[in-house]
C-alpha positions in Angstrom: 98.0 107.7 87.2 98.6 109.9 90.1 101.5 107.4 92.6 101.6 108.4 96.9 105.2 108.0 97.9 104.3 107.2 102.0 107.8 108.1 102.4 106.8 111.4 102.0 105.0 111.8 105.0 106.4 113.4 107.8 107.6 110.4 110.6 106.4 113.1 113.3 102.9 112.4 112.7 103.1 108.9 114.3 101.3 106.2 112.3 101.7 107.7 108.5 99.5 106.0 106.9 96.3 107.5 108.8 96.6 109.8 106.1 96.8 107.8 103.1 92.8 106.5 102.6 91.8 110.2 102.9 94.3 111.2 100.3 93.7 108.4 98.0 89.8 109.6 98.1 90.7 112.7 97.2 93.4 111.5 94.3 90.7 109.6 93.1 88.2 112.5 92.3 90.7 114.5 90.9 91.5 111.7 88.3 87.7 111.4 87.8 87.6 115.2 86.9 85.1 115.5 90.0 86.4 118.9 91.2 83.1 119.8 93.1 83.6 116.8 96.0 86.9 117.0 95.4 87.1 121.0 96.9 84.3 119.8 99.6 86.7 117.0 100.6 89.8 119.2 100.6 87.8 121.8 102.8 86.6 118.9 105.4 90.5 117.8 105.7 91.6 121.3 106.1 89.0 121.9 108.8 90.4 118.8 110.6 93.8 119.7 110.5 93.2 123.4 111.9 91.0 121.2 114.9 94.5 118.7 115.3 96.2 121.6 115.0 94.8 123.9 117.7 94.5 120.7 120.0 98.6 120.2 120.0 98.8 123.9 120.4 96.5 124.0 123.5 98.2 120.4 124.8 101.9 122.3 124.3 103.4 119.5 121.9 105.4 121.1 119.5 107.8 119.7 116.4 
């Protein structure tokens, strides 16, 4: 069984756990062997990060 350490998260990113349903999804495909929704939900997270991303960018935050 695959274990998320929330430590890990980054403190910067304000509440860490917004994160952590979201990654437990995709945990949980992977350990179901359901690669297919598992690349479609990697691709939907990696879509909103670039769209958080370019939002901090354009707002001038930076870490």
């Amino acid at each position: 069984m695959i274990k998320l350490d929330v430590e890990l998260y980054p403190k910067r990113i304000g509440n860490r756990n917004q994160w952590l349903l979201p990654v437990q999804g995709i945990m949980r495909l992977v350990q179901e062997n359901n690669y297919a929704e598992c690349y479609k939900r990697l691709e939907k997270t990696l879509e909103v990060v670039e769209v958080l991303e370019k939002a901090r960018e354009s707002a001038g935050l930076s870490f």
